[in-house]
C-alpha angles and dihedrals in degrees: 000000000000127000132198104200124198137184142172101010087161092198098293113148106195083058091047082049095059092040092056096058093039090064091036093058098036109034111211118198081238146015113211120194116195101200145261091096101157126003111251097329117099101174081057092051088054092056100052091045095049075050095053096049091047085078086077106264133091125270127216122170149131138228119266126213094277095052131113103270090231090067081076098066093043116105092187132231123271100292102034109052117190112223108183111121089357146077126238125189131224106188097296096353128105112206107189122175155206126190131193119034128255120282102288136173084277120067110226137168103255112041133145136193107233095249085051081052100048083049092059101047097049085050086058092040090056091069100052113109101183140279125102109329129216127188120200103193111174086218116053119228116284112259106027125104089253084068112051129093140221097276092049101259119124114229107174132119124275089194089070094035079057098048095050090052081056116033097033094218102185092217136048117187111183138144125170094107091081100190091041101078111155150057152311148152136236108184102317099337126115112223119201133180107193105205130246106294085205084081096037090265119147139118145244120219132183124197121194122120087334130016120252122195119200112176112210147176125246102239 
């Protein structure tokens, strides 16, 4: 399986152009998109995606915390298949999902308490049925090196760190957290922060009989 995994686009179009030929030229099983796709503006977010899955591969995200509320609500088309609160199936793979991040110092648009998260998240497990299991959280799990900003503090969700101890996923595709791309374990499960798309930044994962993670630049 290979995954093309974006996050925190922010709306911005020369980014989405690049992506899409990315995915065009290189033809990954499936296109993730972490959230944060267009700032306050859903109907926005829908286009770029629709845009995304026009280069030929399936698209699966969530809304992050910037996002237009009514993204939430959106499952998707055909194509483009919405997976916040729900699970979503490629061949043996279940894809589940959480947008926004949790309340911080900043109001945005899509925010959660950590008992609203961990809500979410047991809505989306109730309809896995088995198989290999993958969570995109816009906001990576609190206290791993895929959380922490610039200053040192840890700001992601212990809904979803919680979630992880319990589920073993055995990804983790998150963003949010711009200057912490990278990865990171808890238990078994491979933990990846893609990097904000707005300066080039995604990743590339295969999945076979282990998980490797190679971070890129849209060209």
């Amino acid at each position: 399986m290979r995954i093309f995994a974006f996050t925190d686009f922010h709306g911005d179009q020369e980014a989405f152009r690049r992506a899409r030929q990315t995915i065009a030229d290189e033809k990954p099983d499936v296109v993730l998109v972490a959230g944060d796709t267009a700032n306050h503006d859903g109907e926005k977010a829908k286009r770029f995606l629709t845009y995304l899955a026009e280069a030929g591969s399936p698209v699966y995200f969530v809304p992050g915390n910037m996002d237009g509320v009514d993204l939430m609500a959106w499952s998707g088309s055909e194509s483009v298949r919405g997976l916040h609160g729900r699970c979503e199936y490629w061949k043996n793979v279940g894809l589940i999902g959480l947008g926004g991040s949790p309340h911080g110092a900043f109001t945005t648009p899509i925010e959660y308490s950590e008992e609203e998260g961990g809500e979410v998240l047991g809505r989306a497990l109730r309809n896995y049925h088995g198989g290999n299991l993958i969570l995109v959280s816009h906001c990576p799990p609190k206290d791993t090196k895929i959380d922490r900003v610039i200053i040192g503090q840890h700001i992601g969700s212990t809904s979803v760190r919680k979630f992880v101890m319990r589920a073993r996923p055995i990804l983790v595709v998150s963003g949010h957290v711009h200057e912490a791309q990278g990865e990171d374990k808890i238990g078994s499960t491979v933990l990846v922060n893609t990097g904000p798309a707005k300066n080039g930044k995604y990743a590339k994962i295969s999945i076979n009989n282990s998980i490797v993670i190679n971070f890129a630049k849209l060209e």
